[in-house]
C-alpha positions, -999 to +999 in steps of 0.1 A: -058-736+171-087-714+178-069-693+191-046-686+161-076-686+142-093-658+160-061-638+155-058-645+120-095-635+114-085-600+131-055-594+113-073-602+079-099-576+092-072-547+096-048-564+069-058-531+044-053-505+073-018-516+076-013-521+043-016-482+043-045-484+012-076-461+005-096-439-017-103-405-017-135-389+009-152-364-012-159-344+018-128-349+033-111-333+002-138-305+002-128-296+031-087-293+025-092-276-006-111-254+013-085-249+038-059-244+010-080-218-006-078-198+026-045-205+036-033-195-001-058-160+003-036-159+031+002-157+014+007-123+014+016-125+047+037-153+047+080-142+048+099-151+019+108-185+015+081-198+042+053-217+027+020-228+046-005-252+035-024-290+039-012-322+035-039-348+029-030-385+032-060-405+015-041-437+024-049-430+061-078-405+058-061-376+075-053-340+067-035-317+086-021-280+083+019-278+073+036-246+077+075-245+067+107-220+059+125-233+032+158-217+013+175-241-008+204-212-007+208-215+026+216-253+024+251-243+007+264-222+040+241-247+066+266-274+089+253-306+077+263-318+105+237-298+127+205-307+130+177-280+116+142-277+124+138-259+094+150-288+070+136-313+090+096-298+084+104-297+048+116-332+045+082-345+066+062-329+042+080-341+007+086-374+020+050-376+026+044-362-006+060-391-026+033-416-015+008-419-044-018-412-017-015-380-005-012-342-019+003-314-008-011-282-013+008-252-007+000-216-007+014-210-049-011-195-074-001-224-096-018-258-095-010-277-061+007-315-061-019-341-065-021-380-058-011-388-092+012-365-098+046-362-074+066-339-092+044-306-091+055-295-058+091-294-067+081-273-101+064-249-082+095-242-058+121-237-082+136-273-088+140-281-126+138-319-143+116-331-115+110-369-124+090-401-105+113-433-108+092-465-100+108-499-104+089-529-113+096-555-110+104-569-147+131-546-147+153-571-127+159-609-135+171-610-098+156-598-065+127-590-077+111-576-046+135-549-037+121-520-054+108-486-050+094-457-062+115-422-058+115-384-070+147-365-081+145-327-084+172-305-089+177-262-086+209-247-099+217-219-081+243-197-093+261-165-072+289-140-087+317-167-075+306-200-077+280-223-094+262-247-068+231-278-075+208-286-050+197-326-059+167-341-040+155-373-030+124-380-016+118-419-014+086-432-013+078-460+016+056-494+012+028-494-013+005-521-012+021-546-037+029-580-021+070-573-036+076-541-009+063-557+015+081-590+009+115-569+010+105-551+042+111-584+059+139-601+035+166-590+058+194-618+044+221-634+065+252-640+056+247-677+059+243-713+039+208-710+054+199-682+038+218-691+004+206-719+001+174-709+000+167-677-017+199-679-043+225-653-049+219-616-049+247-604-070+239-569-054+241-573-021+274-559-015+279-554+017+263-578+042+264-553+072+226-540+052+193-555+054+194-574+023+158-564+008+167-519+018+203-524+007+195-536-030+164-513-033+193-483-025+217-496-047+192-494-078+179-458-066+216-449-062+221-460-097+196-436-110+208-408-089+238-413-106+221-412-137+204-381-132+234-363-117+255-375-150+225-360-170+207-333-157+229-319-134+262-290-142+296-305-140+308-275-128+289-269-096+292-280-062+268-309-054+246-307-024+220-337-019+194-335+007+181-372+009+141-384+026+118-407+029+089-421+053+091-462+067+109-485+038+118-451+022+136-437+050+155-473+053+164-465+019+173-432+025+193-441+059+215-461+038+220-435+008+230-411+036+258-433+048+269-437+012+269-399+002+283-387+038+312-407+024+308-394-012+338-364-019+316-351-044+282-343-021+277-324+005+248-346+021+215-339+042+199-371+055+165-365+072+140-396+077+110-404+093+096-436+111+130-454+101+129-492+103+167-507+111+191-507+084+221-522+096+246-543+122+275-522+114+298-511+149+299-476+130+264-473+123+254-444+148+292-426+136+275-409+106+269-372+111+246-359+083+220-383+086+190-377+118+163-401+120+132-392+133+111-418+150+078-421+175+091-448+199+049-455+198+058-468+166+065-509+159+081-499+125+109-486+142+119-516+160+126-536+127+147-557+123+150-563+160+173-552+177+189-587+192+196-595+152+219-570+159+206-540+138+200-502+146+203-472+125+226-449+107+234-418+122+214-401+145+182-410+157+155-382+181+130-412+193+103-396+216+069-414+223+039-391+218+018-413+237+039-408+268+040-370+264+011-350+272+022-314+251+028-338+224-004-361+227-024-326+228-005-309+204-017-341+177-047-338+182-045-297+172-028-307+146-062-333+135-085-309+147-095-304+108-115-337+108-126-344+146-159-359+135-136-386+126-106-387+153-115-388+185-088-370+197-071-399+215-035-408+205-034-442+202-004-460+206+008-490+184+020-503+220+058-505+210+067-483+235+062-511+258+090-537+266+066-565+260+059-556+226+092-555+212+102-589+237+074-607+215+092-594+186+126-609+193+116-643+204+111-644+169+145-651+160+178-655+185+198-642+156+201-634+119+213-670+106+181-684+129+151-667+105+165-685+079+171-721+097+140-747+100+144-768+129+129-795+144+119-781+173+082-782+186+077-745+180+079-741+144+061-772+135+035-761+110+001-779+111-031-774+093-057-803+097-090-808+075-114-837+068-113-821+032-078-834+019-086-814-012-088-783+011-052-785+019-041-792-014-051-759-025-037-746+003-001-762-005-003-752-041-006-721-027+020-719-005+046-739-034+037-711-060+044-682-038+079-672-019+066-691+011+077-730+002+115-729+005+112-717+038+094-751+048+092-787+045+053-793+048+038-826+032+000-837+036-007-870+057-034-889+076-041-869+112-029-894+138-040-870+162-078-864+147-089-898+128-108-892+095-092-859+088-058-851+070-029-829+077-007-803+059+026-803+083+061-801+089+087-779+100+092-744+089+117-711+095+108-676+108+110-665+074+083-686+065+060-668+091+073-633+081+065-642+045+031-657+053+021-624+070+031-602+040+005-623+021-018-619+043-016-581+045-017-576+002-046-604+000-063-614+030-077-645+010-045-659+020-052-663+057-055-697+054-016-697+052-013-682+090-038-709+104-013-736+106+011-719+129+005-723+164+032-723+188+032-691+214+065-680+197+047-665+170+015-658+185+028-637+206+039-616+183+014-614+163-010-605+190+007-576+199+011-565+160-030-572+157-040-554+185-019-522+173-039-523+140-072-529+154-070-503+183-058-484+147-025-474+169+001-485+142-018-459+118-015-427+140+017-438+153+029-444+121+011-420+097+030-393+083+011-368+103+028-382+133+061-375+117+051-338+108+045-330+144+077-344+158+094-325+130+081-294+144+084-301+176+116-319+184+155-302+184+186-308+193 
């Protein structure tokens, strides 16, 4: 029990780092206007169509250099089906541009994107009727957790025989709020478990998807649709190039399959740090859609891989850790700030077998996260002399997302005389959901301290020590994915 407690305190402690949260360092942003300033002094001798500039990611406190070529003419001649280096840079930088937390500033006399604004960027290349989506929850009376935040752009482009439109999508990934990163782990089973317990989910079509990436797609999809219907000429050939970093490149793994399909589109799919979308046979069939992913990186290896899930299309996994050119070549890249990096790349450790191991003995299969068993290992137990203690503490747990994943009662201690005990037996669901609450409001730590059994802490040692050794941020952060972008081919 100390044990878990010791672990819990830690993960409370780095709970905001994952959660990918911050504020803005005056100096910090000083210094990349500063950079931007002379970069943009600077454009004159840039080629047409290539743009240079800095991305600065307040959420992680990093800022690094971008330099890209990008012709949205030459997307109508480009095979789709060929992987380009190009397309790829450009896609790392606007996916990284959808969070609310960073800016991109690129070499344009005009004012640069900002935090709060995500549509700027797009303005200043060309694109017309660029628009932020962001779902809320109140907009849905079911599944209230899978939503997202998204920006459609669009160029017409017209030549002196045909009439073409060049629709983008750049998904943004988790935000802080305690609904993303409940859907993250909501990966549904096609089971009375699962049923049973979390209702029906009227769109959840196709059961092959993680349950919580597949709904948030189908809504963005909607609105694509939308948009295309509206703002877009009925005339012209459709190209979409589709992005998006961590739960936005899920969601953008799983557009791609849909619009590879689509007769109307001719699709780009590029995405970075891509969790596991799906246990379709056919997943790795698709040909428009190349995932890029750090193997250093544990948000690549979720859902786990013995639930039977991988990835659409594609996927270029290289570890920087375990590559020296790369390892060097990222720190170079966040030479701008070294009075704060130390110019070791730290890995999350999911590179190493025993990493992901602990993540799979989890769960033996999809139907099992949503089963509570008798069995020793998750039996939940919380004991306090202060009865009143764990009545707040059950409260809690019956008001949140958390209770029909358990059957916990309080009781007299018959192992600990004079104290009580909030037990019973609970599902790995009930864990996975327990951490999310953790990570959005570490006041809720209390929650973790009643599960004990190696199965779990095992697991969650391996995910705490990546966020204290601050691995899961470099391995994860979107300046990662910008290097591998510009380094990696086919």
């Amino acid at each position: 029990m100390k044990k878990n407690i010791k672990l819990a305190g830690i993960f409370a402690a780095s709970a905001l780092t994952l959660a990918f949260s911050g504020c803005s360092n005056d100096s910090q942003e000083q210094n990349a206007l500063f950079r931007y300033n002379e970069l943009n002094a600077k454009a004159s001798l840039l080629s047409e169509n290539r743009y240079s500039g800095i991305m600065q990611d307040f959420g992680t406190n990093t800022y690094y250099p971008v330099d890209f070529t990008f012709s949205p003419e030459s997307l109508f001649q480009m095979d789709n089906k060929v992987y380009s280096k190009d397309i790829a840079k450009f896609a790392a930088c606007i996916s990284a541009d959808a969070y609310d937390t960073t800016s991109l500033y690129l070499n344009f006399k005009s004012s640069p994107a900002s935090a709060s604004d995500n549509v700027t960027i797009y303005k200043s290349l060309g694109f017309a009727d660029a628009e932020q989506f962001r779902f809320a929850s109140s907009d849905f009376s079911e599944d209230i957790n899978d939503i997202s935040n998204f920006v459609l752009s669009h160029k017409n482009i017209k030549t002196d025989t045909k009439e073409y439109e060049l629709i983008i999508a750049a998904i943004q990934g988790t935000n802080s709020s305690i609904e993303q990163w409940t859907s993250n782990f909501d990966i549904g089973a096609d089971s009375s478990e699962y049923t049973s317990k979390t209702g029906f989910h009227p769109e959840w079509t196709d059961k092959n998807y993680h349950k919580g990436f597949y709904v948030a797609s189908s809504r963005v999809n909607e609105k694509i649709n939308d948009y295309v219907a509206t703002k877009i000429s009925p005339s012209a050939e459709k190209i979409i190039l589709i992005t998006g970093h961590s739960r936005g490149a899920a969601i953008a793994n799983i557009l791609g399959a849909i619009y590879e399909k689509s007769p109307e589109f001719k699709s780009f799919t590029y995405t970075f740090a891509t969790p596991n979308t799906t246990v379709a046979s056919d997943a790795a069939d698709y040909k428009t859609i190349f995932n890029i992913v750090n193997k250093d990186d544990v948000v690549r290896a979720i859902p786990q891989e013995n639930l039977g899930f991988s990835k659409n299309g594609k996927t270029l996994l290289v570890s920087i850790s375990q590559n020296d050119s790369l390892s060097k070549k990222w720190y170079y890249l966040c030479s701008l700030e070294r009075e704060t990096i130390t110019g070791f790349y730290e890995s999350s450790g999911a590179e190493k077998e025993s990493t992901i191991e602990a993540l799979e003995l989890v769960a033996e299969n999809r139907s099992a996260v949503y089963t509570i068993s008798s069995d020793k290992n998750d039996r939940y137990c919380k004991t306090s002399k202060n009865k009143s203690e764990l009545e707040a503490l059950k409260i809690k747990i019956d008001s949140s997302e958390l209770s029909q994943f358990a059957n916990l009662s309080i009781k007299e201690s018959t192992e600990t005389p004079g104290s009580f005990e909030l037990s019973g037996f609970f599902c790995p669901q009930f864990y996975f959901n327990a951490v999310c609450s953790m990570i959005t409001n570490p006041g809720n730590i209390s929650i973790l301290e009643g599960i004990t059994s190696k199965k779990y802490l095992s697991s969650a040692e391996k995910l705490i020590t990546a966020v204290v050794t601050d691995g899961i941020v470099k391995s994860h952060c979107t300046a990662s994915y910008y290097l591998l972008a510009d380094n990696l081919s086919l």
